[in-house]
Each structure stands twice: as C-alpha cells, then as structure tokens.
C-alpha positions in Angstrom: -22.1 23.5 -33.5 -23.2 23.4 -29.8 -23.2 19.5 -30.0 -19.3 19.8 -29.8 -19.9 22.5 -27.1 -18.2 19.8 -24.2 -15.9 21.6 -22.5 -17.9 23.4 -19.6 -16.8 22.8 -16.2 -13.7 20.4 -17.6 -10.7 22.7 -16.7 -7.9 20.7 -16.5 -6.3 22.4 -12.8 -8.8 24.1 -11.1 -7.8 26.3 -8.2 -9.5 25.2 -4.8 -7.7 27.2 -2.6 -7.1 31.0 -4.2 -4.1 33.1 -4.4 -1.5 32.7 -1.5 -1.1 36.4 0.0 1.0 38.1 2.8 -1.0 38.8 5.7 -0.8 39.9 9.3 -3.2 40.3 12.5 -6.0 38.3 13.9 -9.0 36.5 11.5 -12.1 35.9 13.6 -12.2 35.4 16.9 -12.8 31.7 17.3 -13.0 29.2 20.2 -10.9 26.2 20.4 -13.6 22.9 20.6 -12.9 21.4 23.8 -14.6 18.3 25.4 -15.4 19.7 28.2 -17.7 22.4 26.4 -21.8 22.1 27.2 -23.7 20.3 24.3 -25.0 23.3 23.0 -22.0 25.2 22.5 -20.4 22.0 21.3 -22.6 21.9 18.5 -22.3 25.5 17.6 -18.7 25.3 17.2 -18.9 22.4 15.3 -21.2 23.7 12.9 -19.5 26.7 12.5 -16.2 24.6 11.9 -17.9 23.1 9.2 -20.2 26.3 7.4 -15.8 27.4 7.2 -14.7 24.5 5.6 -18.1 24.0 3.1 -17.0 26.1 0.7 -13.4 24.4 -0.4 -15.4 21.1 0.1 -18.2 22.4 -2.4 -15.4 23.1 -4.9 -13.7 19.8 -4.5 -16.7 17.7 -5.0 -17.5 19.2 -7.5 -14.4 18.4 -9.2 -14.4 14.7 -7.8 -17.9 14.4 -9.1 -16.8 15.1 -12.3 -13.6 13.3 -12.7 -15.5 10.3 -12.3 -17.8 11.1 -14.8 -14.4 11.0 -17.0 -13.0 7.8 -15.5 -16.6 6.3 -16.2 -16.7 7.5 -19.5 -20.3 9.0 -18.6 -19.4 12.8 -19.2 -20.9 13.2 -22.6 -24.8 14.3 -22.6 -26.3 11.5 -24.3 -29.2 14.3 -25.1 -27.5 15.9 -27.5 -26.6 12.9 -29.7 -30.3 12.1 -30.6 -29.2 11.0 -34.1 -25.6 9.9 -33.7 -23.6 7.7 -31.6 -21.6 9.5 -28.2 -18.6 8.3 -30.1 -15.7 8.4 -27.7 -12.8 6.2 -26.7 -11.7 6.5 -22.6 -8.3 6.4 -22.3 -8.2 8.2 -19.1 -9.4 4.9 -17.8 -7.0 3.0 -19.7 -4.3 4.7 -18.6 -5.1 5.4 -15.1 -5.4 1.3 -14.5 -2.6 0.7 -15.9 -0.6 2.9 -13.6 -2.6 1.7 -10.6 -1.2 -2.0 -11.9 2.2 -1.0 -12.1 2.2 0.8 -8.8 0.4 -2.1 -7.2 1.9 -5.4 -8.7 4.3 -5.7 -5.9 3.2 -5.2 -2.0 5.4 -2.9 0.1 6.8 -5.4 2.8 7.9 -3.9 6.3 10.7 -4.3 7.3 10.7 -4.0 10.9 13.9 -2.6 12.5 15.0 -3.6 16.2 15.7 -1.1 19.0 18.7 -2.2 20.5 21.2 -4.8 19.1 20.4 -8.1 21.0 18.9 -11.5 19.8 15.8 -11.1 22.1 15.2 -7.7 20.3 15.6 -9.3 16.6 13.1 -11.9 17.3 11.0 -9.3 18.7 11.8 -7.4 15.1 11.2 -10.9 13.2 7.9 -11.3 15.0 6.5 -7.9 14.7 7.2 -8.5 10.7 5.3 -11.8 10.9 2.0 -9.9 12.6 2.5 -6.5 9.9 2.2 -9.0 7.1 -0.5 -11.3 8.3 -2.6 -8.4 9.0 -2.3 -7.2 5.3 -3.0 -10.3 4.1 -5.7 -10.8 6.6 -7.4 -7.4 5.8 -7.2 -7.4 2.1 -4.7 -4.5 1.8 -3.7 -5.9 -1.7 -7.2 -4.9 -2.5 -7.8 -1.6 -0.3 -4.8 -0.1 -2.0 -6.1 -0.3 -4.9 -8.9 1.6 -4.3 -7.1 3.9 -1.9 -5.0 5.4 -5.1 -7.4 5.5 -7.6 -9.2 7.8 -5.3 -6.2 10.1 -4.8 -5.5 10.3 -9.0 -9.7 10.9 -9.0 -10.4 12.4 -6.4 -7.2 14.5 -5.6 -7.2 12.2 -2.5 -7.5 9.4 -1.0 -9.0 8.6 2.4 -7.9 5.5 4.7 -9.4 4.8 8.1 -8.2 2.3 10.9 -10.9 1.7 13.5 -11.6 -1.5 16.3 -13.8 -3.5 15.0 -15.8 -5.5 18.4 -17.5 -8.1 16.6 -13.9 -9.4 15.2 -12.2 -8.2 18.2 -9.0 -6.7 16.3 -8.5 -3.8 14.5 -9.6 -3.0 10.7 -8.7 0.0 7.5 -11.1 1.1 5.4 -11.3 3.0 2.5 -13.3 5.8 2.7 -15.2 7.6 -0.1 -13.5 11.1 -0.2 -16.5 12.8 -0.9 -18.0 11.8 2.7 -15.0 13.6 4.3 -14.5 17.1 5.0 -11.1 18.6 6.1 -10.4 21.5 8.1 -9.5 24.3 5.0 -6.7 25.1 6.6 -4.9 21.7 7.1 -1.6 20.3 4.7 -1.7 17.3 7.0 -4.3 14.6 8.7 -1.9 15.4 12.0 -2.0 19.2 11.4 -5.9 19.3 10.8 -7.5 21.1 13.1 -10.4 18.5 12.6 -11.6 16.0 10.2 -15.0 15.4 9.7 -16.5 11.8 8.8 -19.8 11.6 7.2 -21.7 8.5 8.7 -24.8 6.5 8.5 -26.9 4.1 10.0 -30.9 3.2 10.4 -32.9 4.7 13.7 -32.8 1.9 15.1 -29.0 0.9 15.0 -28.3 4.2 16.3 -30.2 3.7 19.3 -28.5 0.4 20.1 -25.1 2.0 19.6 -25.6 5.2 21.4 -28.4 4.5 24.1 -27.7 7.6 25.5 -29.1 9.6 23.0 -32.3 7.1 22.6 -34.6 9.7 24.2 -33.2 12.5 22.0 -33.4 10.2 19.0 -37.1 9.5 19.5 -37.9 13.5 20.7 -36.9 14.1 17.4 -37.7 11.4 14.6 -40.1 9.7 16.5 -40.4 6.4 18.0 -41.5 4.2 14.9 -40.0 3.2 11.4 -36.6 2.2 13.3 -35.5 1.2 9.5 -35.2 5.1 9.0 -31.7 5.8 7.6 -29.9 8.3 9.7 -27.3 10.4 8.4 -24.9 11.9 11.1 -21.3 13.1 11.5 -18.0 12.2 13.5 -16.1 15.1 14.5 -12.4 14.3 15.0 -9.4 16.0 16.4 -6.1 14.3 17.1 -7.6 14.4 21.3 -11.1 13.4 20.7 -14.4 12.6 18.9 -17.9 14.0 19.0 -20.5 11.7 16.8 -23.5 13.9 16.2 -26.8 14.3 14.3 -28.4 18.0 14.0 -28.2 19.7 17.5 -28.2 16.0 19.1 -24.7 14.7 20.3 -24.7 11.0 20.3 -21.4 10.7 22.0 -18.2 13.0 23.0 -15.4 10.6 24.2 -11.5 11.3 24.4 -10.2 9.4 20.9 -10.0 5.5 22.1 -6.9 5.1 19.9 -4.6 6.4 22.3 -3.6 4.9 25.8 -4.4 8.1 27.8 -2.7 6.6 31.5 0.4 8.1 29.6 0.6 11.7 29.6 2.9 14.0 27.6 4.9 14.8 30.3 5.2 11.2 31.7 6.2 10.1 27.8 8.5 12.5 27.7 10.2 11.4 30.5 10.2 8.0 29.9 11.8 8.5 26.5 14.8 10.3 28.0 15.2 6.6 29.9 14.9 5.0 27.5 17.5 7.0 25.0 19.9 7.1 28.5 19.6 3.4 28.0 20.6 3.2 25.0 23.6 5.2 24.7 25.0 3.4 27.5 24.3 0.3 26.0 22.2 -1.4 29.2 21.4 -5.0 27.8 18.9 -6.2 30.5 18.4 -10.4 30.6 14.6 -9.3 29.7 13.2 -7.1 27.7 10.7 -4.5 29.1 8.6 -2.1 27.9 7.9 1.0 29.6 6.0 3.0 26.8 2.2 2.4 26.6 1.9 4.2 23.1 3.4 3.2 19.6 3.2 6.9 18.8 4.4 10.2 20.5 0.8 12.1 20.7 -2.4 10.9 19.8 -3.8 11.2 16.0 -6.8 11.2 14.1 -7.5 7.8 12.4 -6.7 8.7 9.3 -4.2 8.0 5.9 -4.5 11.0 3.6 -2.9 10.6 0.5 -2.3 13.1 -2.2 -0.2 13.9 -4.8 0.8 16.9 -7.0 0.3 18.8 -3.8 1.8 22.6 -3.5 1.1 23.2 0.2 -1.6 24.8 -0.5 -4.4 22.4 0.7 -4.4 18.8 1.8 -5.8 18.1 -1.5 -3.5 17.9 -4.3 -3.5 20.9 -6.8 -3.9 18.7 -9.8 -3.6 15.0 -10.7 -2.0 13.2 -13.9 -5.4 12.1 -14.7 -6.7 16.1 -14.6 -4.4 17.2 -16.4 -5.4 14.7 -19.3 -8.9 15.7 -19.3 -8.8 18.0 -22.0 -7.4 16.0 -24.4 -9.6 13.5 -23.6 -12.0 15.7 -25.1 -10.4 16.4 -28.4 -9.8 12.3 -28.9 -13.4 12.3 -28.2 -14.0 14.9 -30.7 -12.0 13.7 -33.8 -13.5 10.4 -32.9 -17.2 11.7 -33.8 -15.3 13.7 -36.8 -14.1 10.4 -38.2 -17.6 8.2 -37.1 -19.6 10.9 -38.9 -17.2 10.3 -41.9 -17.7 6.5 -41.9 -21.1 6.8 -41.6 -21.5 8.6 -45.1 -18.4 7.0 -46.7 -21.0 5.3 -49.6 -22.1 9.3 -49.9 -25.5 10.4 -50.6 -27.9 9.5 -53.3 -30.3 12.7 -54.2 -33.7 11.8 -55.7 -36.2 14.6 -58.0 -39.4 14.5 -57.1 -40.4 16.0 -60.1 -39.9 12.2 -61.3 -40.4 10.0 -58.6 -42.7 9.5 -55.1 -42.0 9.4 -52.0 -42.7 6.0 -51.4 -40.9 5.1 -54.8 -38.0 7.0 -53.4 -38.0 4.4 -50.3 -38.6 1.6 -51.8 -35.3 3.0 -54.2 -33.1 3.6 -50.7 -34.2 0.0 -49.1 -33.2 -1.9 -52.5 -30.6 0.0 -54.6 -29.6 -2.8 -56.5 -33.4 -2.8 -57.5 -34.4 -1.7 -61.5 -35.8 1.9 -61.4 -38.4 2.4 -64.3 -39.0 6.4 -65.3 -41.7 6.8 -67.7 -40.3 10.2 -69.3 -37.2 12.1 -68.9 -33.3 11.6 -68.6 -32.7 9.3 -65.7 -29.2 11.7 -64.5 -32.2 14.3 -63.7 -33.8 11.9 -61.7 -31.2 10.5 -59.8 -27.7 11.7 -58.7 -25.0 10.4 -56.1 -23.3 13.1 -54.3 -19.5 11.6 -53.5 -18.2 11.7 -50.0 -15.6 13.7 -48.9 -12.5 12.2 -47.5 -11.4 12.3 -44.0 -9.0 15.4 -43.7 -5.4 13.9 -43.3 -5.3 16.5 -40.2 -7.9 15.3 -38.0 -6.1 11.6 -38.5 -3.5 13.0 -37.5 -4.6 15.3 -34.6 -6.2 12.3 -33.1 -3.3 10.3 -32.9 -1.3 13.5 -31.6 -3.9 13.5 -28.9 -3.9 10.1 -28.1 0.3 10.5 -27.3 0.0 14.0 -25.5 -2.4 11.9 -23.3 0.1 9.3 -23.0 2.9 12.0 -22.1 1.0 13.6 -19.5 -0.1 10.5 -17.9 3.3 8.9 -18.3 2.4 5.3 -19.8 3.0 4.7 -23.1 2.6 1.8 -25.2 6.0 -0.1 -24.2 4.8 0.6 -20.2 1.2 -1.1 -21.1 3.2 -4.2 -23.1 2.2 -3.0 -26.8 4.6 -2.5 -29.4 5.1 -0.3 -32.2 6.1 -0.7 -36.1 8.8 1.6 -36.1 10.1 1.1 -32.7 13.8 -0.2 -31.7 14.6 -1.7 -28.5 16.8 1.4 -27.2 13.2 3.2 -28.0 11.3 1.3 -25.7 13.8 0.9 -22.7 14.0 4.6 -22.5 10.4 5.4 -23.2 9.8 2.5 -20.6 12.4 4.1 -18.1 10.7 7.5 -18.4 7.1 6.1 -17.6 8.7 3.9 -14.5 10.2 7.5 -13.5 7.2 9.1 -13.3 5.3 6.7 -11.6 8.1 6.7 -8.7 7.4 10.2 -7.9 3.7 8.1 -6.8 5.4 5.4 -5.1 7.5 7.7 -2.8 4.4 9.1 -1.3 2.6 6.2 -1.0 5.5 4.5 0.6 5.9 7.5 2.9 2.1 6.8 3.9 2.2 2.9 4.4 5.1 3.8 7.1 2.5 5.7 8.8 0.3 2.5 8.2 1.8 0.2 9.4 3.2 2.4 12.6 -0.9 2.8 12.7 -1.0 -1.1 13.2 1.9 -1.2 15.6 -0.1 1.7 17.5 -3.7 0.2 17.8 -1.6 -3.4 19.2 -0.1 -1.5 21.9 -3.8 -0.2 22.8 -6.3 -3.0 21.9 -4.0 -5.7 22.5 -4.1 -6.6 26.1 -4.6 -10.3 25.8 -2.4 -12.5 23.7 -3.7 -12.5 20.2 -3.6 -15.5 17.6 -3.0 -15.3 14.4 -3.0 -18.2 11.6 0.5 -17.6 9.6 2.3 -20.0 7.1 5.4 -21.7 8.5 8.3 -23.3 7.2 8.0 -25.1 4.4 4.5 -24.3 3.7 3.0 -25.7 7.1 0.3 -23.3 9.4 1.6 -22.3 12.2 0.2 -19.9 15.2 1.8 -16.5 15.9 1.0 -15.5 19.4 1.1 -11.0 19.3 0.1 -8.9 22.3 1.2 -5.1 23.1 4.5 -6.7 25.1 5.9 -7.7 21.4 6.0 -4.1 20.1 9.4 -3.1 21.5 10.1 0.5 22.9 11.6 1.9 19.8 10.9 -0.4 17.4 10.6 0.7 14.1 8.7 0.1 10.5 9.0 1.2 7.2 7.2 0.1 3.7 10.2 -1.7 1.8 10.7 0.4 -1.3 8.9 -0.3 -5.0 11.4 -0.8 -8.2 12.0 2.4 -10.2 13.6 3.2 -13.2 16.9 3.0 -11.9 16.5 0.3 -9.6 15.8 -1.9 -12.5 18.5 -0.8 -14.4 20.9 -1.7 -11.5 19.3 -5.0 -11.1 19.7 -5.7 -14.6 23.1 -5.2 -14.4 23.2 -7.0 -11.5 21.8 -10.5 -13.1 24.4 -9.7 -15.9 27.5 -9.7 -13.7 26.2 -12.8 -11.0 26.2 -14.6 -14.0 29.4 -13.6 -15.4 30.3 -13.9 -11.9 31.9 -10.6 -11.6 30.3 -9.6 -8.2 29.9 -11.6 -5.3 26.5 -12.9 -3.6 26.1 -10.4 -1.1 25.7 -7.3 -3.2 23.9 -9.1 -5.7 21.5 -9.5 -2.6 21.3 -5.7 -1.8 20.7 -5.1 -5.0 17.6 -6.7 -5.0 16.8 -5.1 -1.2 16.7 -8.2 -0.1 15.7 -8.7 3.5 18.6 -10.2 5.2 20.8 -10.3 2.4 24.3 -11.2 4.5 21.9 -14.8 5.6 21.1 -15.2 1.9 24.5 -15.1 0.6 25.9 -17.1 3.2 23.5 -19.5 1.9 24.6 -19.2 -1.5 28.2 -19.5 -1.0 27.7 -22.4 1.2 25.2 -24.2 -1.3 27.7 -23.6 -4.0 30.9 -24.6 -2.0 29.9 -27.8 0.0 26.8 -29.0 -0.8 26.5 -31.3 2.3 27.0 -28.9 4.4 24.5 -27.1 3.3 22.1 -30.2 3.2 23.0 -30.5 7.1 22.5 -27.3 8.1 19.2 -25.9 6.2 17.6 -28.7 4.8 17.5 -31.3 7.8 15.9 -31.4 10.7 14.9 -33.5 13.4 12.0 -34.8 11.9 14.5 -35.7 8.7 14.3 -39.3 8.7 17.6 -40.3 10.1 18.2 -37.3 11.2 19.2 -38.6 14.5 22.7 -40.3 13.3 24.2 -37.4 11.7 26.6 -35.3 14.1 24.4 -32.0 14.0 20.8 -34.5 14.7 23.1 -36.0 17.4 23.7 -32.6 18.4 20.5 -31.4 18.6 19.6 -34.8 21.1 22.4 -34.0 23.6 20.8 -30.6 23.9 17.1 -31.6 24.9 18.7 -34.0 27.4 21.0 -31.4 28.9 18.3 -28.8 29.3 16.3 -31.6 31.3 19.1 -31.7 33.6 20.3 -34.8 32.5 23.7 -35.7 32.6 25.5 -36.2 28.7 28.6 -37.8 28.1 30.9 -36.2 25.0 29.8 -37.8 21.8 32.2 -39.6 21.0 31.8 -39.2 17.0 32.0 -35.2 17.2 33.3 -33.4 14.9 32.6 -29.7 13.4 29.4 -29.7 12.1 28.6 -31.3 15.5 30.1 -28.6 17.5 28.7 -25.7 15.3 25.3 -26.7 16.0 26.2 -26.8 19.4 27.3 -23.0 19.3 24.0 -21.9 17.2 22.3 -23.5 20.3 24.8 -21.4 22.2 24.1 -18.2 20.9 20.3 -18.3 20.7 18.3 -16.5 22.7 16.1 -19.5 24.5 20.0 -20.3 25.9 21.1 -16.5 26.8 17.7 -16.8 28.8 18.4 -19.7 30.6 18.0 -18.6 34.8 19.3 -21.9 35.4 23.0 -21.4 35.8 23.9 -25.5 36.6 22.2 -26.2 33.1 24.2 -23.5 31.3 27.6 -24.6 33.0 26.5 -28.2 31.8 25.9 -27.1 28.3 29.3 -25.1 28.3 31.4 -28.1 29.8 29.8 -30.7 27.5 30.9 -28.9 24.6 34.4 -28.2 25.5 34.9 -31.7 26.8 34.3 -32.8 22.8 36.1 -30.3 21.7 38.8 -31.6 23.4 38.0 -35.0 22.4 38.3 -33.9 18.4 42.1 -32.2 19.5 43.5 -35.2 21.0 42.2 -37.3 18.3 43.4 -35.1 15.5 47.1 -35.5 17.3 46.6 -38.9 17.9 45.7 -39.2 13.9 49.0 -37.7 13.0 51.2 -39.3 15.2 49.8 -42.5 14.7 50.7 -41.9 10.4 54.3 -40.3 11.4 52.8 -36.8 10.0 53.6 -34.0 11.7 50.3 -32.1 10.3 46.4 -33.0 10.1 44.9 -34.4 7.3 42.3 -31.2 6.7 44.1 -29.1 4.6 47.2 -29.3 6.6 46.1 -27.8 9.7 44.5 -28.9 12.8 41.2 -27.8 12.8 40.2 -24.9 15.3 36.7 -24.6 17.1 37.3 -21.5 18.6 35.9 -21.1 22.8 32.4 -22.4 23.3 
C-alpha cells in the first residue's frame, strides 16, 4: 500500500561529489579574489565563487535537512496516517546520544609541551595549561562539543568558529549551524579551502552601526526606515582576508584580523631558522624572549571542520554511522505499524446482518457488548458473527528485532555500551561486545582529538594577537582557593606546543584494568601504573606515592605543610622557608643550628627554582649558597662528633653518615 511507501529521498550514502576521473588541461579561466580588486569586480567573483559551489551545497542540505527529520523523529507524513497512529520507535536518536555521551563524558585536557628544557620554560608550559583550561571552562566547551559532533554524525559536518568578541574583550568559539556555511567544492580541508563562506544576519539598523561605511549604500537600497528590518548577508573568507557583503553592497574588505600581519613570510621564516639554530646549540638565555609574533606559520580561516567517514572526496564526510542506519530505521518503523495494526484488532471483528438488526441497534450493540441483544425471528449465528484475529506472523517479530541489532551493529552501541543487559548474556559476552562498541567509537575520538589540537593551537594563536595587555583570569588554586592567572602574548613561548590528551579506547581500558589488578597485587611499580593512566606528570605522582607509602612524615612535611600550617614555623623545612625570605631581603642569616635533611632539601628546591636561577643580584645568591653549605657543614661535624662521643666508628642512620650532596 502507498501508506508504507517511506522510502523516497532516504538513501542511506548518497553521493555528493560524483565519480573521481582522470583528467588533464585547464577548467575555466578564473581570477584569483584579491583585496585589492574594485568593488564591482569583487562582488562578481564572489558570486560566481559561490553559483560554483551552490550545487554540492544544494545536495548536502538537502541531505542535512533530512537527517534531522530522522534524529527528530519527524520524517513520517503524518497525512497519510489519517486513521492510524505514525507508529515508530527512534532509535537513531537513541543511539546517536549515547555515542555523543560516551565520546564526551571525559574532556580532552592539553597538555602543553615546553620548547626548550629549562624551569622558566616549564612554568611557562604549566601556565599556558592553566589559561587552555580556564578558557574551556570559561566558554562552555563541555557544552559546544556536544553540539559540534552531533552536527558532524547529522550533518556530515560539523562547523566551529573562533572570533574576538569586543564587548568581553577576549576571544570566543561558536558553533555554527552547517547549513549556513558553504565550502569551496573543491576543498578536503578548512586550510586548503579556497574560501569559506559564512551566512550572517543582523537588523538594518545594527548593520549600519557596525559597518558605517556602507550606511549610505544601506539606505540607497532598503531605505532609511524600519531599521528593525532583518538583513541577511555573507562573510567571504580566505585564509588572507574577509569581505562581509550584502547583494552588490560590500560592507567591509579587511586583511583577516586573526593574524599579526607586521610578520611577513619571509621575516617568519627567518626567524624560525634562529630560533631552531638556538636550539640545537642549546643557548639557555637568563630570560626568556620571544621573537615570533604569530602562534601559527600562515594565517587561517577561523574555522574547526570536523568530519568523519571522509574519502577525500569532499570536506564533507561520504557517509555517517547515523546514515548508514537510516534504512533500517525504516523497517523498525514498519514492523512497528505491522504489530500496532495487529494489537489494534487482537479482540477481532464482530460482523452484524442488517437483514436483522439497524444501524443504530448495531451501535448501541458495539458501545455495550456485554448488553442482551433481543431478535424477534431468526437464528441469532445469522445475525451476529465474530471474525477471529489473525496472529502476529512469528517473522515480522522477529524481523523487528533483527532490525533493531543491525541498527545497533552499524551504529556500534549495543545494549552492554548503553548499560542494559540481556537474558542470555555472559560476562565474556558483554566485555567483548562492549570492547567492539568502544572500538568503533575511537575511530571518532581520533579525529576529534586531531581537531581540538588545532583548537586549542587556535586559542594559543588569537593570545598572541589580541593579547597585548595582561589578561586576568579567575582559576582555582591549591586546595580549592581562587586564585588570579595573569596571561598575555609574552606567556605563549616560541615553540610551545598543545595537544588534546587522548580519550580511553578499547584497549586502553583493557590495559588499565590490568593495571589496577597488578598495583594491587603489587606486581608493577607506581610509575607505570601512572602512564598507564596518561597521567600528567606521572614521575611527580609516583614519587608521591612511594614517598606517602615509605615515610609518611616526610611526606606530611613536604606536600601537606606550608607556611601558613600552624606551627609551621618550628619544623626544619618552615624554618627553612624563614631563613630564605630573610636572605633574599639582604639580611644576614646565621646557620640554623637545628638543621638537618629535610632542612637542607628545602633549601635546594629553593635552589633550583626558577625565582632563584633569576636572581640579578649576585651578593644574595652567594649568600643563599654560603648559608647553606655553612649548615651542611654544621650537620657533618656533628654527625662525627655523635660517633665519637658513643665510641662508634659509624653514624646512627643506617650506618652511614648522611650525604647532602653540593648546594
């Protein structure tokens, strides 16, 4: 019957780009867009840049436009079920949130690497991490990602944009709807596009105030009233500039303001040969300075593309998990009317004869059955039959539920991934369906952490530009206090670098697993356990863990005091930490004459931190030096003096006479 007819236009991978063949010689002959072009011919190559791309747009929206019809449940013509329920069950949408959970339940933390190998640069490392993830807290990425991958499984991609924002005075992503974006045909890449073109809109008014300019060409042509008129106009973007316009009007043309443009190619290029001349000879200055103005090497459109599935073909991907799914969404949707059409008459049919009873008898019959039915003359089995349902055809149970798991298997989430569990299940059942799912949903994560790299070097990029004055930010401290974090373009380090920290995959978690097995069975030590877990500064963590475990005190003095511990200021490493502040004021300390190791190994942290390796004061550093080894000294002569006075002709600590090393 046509009402099952619901397959038009649902193909499950439709072709957006045609077949790939071999050619050779010229296409068209085009002109480049240039800034410098007249307005008139800057608006005819625009236009004709996008009458070229129309077509694959046309197609793709098309698509996107429907696949949200699916993920909405909305694609069934309510028409054609006049006298039935659209009885359907979505689990498209089911499935596709649960993935987008899975893939999302942890944020990708950088992990910021320093350039060279000094304490001044890991700080510099430590801080940049600090600003990365207060921004993605501070901007709702948590949220933003979400949305950002449900439009690439939808969609076929999925569009971010990082702009400069005035009014906050710092720099902001957005997601943008894919279908108010039109890509060059021809592009793989948002770098390799030839241009990107942003759909925009704001009212008459608003338009006027943003681009004064083109007032007097605004009111020429929509007139000088109604400045509550909605406006829609475009943004034309290549990786060296943007032209905003509306019809034949340019608003503005302006070289693209992400990009520091005092640094040219050739002055970069030279300036990274420095830099890498630097390196390799190992040239440690006292101070830090940057000489790169750019967190990039070029400029770049301010755009995040991501897509997956892709076959080179297109920037948009091929197919999605959630295409692919689409036709058996149908057929679940199909059986499901099957089986409600069989509920619905499961009491069958009861047949009445006119030639024995009215209409309105007949009704009242239907509205009461249990009702006494009185027939004047005849044989009441004449009068009245019940025609028996028919059962619902083992097969179409069946097909439904063979649906419902080919669905599943397309998709990759199955009942153990959404935390259901079958009858007939075992446990080696579920870890490996469970592994298989996690699998799957890796090859996702590996492109989306490939894109937050380019993220968050987007972040590092607009500091470097916007940045000029110092820039506050509200982060938590230690032990839950707020602190400030102070961030301008100095902090981003030439060749510093960022990357997303990996999601858990299948095999991951299997290798963690075994890893909580054997730490507990104590059959590998901390620090592997640590990198195991990716752990950022796992070698720091299991020191702490070995020292926690092997003297507690210690480990009291030297992580969980301060000196704002209350009595702090009597131990040896608070003690410590006072003979500092007064030798940095140029004071003069005497040795304290209770020193002992912890004391002095707070005195070499101090030593080796970088607020003392920046000292230009060379009398305080000599002071700092000599105070130290004059108590070192101190602890030898008393450990001889401890063993000559007892006759022993070893120390007390273990036998052997403790040893500080130089200071």
């Amino acid at each position: 019957m046509a009402i099952f007819n619901i397959f038009k236009n649902t193909k499950a991978n439709t072709d957006i780009t045609g077949e790939d063949k071999l050619q050779e010689g010229a296409g068209e002959y085009r002109k480049l867009v240039e800034l410098t072009q007249k307005d008139d011919d800057l608006v005819k190559q625009i236009d004709a840049d996008i009458k070229e791309t129309k077509p694959l747009y046309d197609k793709v929206k098309a698509i996107q436009d429907e696949n949200e019809k699916y993920y909405l449940g909305t694609q069934l013509d309510d028409s054609r079920f006049s006298y039935e329920l659209p009885a359907d069950q979505n689990i498209l949408y089911r499935n596709l949130e649960t993935m987008i959970s899975i893939i999302t339940s942890k944020r990708r933390e950088p992990i910021v690497l320093p350039a060279q190998d000094t304490d001044e640069s890991k700080q510099l490392a430590e801080k940049n991490q600090q600003f990365l993830s207060w921004k993605w807290d501070d901007d709702d990425l948590d949220i933003k990602l979400e949305d950002w991958i449900r439009h690439a499984y939808i969609s076929r991609i999925g569009v971010l944009k990082i702009k400069w924002d005035k009014e906050k005075d710092d720099f902001t992503i957005q997601v943008k709807r894919p279908q108010r974006i039109l890509i060059d045909k021809n592009a793989t890449d948002e770098y390799d596009a030839k241009f990107i073109v942003e759909q925009d809109s704001d009212t008459k008014g608003d338009l006027m105030d943003i681009y004064p300019k083109a007032k007097q060409k605004l009111i020429e042509k929509f007139g000088a009233g109604y400045l509550g008129t909605e406006i829609n106009y475009i943004k034309y973007w290549t990786n060296e500039f943007v032209v905003c316009k509306v019809n034949d009007i340019i608003l503005e043309k302006k070289k693209n303001p992400n990009w520091n443009w005092e640094e040219t190619a050739e002055d970069r290029k030279k300036k990274l040969s420095k830099l890498k001349e630097k390196w390799t000879k190992q040239i440690k200055d006292k101070k830090l300075k940057n000489i790169l103005i750019n967190y990039f090497n070029e400029p770049r459109k301010p755009f995040i593309i991501l897509s997956f599935k892709n076959l080179g073909k297109s920037i948009y991907a091929a197919t999605t998990d959630f295409e692919q799914a689409k036709r058996g969404q149908d057929i679940v949707n199909r059986r499901k009317r099957q089986i409600d059409k069989a509920a619905i008459h499961a009491l069958g049919r009861t047949v009445v004869s006119g030639s024995f009873i009215t209409k309105d008898e007949a009704k009242k019959l239907i509205a009461n059955p249990n009702a006494p039915l009185w027939l004047k003359a005849g044989n009441a089995n004449d009068a009245i039959t019940h025609v028996a349902p028919q059962p619902v055809s083992p097969v179409i149970l069946q097909d439904l539920q063979d649906s419902k798991t080919e669905i599943d298997n397309e998709m990759g989430v199955h009942g153990t991934t959404r935390g259901e569990k079958g009858n007939q299940e075992t446990a080696t059942g579920r870890k490996v369906l469970r592994e298989g799912d996690l699998g799957r949903l890796d090859l996702a994560v590996r492109r989306i952490d490939q894109k937050l790299n380019l993220l968050y070097a987007w972040m590092l990029q607009m500091a470097k530009v916007y940045y000029d004055d110092v820039h506050f930010t509200r982060i938590l401290g230690a032990e839950g206090s707020a602190t400030y974090l102070e961030f301008s373009q100095n902090d981003v380090e030439d060749g510093i670098e960022v990357l997303a920290k990996s999601e858990m995959s299948a095999f991951k978690a299997e290798k963690r697993q075994q890893a909580d097995e054997r730490i507990k069975n104590k059959l590998i030590d901390p620090l592997t356990y640590f990198e195991e877990y990716d752990e950022i500064a796992p070698k720091e963590k299991a020191r702490r863990m070995s020292l926690y475990n092997f003297d507690p005190k210690l480990y009291m003095a030297q992580f969980l005091m301060d000196e704002n511990t209350p009595g702090m200021e009597n131990t040896p490493e608070g003690k410590a930490q006072q003979e500092q502040k007064q030798i940095m004021q140029g004071e003069q300390v005497p040795p304290y004459a209770k020193a002992d190791k912890a004391h002095i190994e707070e005195h070499a942290k101090f030593m080796k931190s970088a607020d003392f390796a920046n000292l230009e004061d060379d009398q305080i550093r000599m002071a700092m030096t000599e105070h130290v080894r004059a108590e070192i000294e101190q602890i030898k002569n008393n450990t001889k003096g401890y063993a000559r006075g007892n006759g022993a002709q070893t120390a007390p600590a273990g036998g052997q006479t403790p040893s500080y090393g130089q200071a």
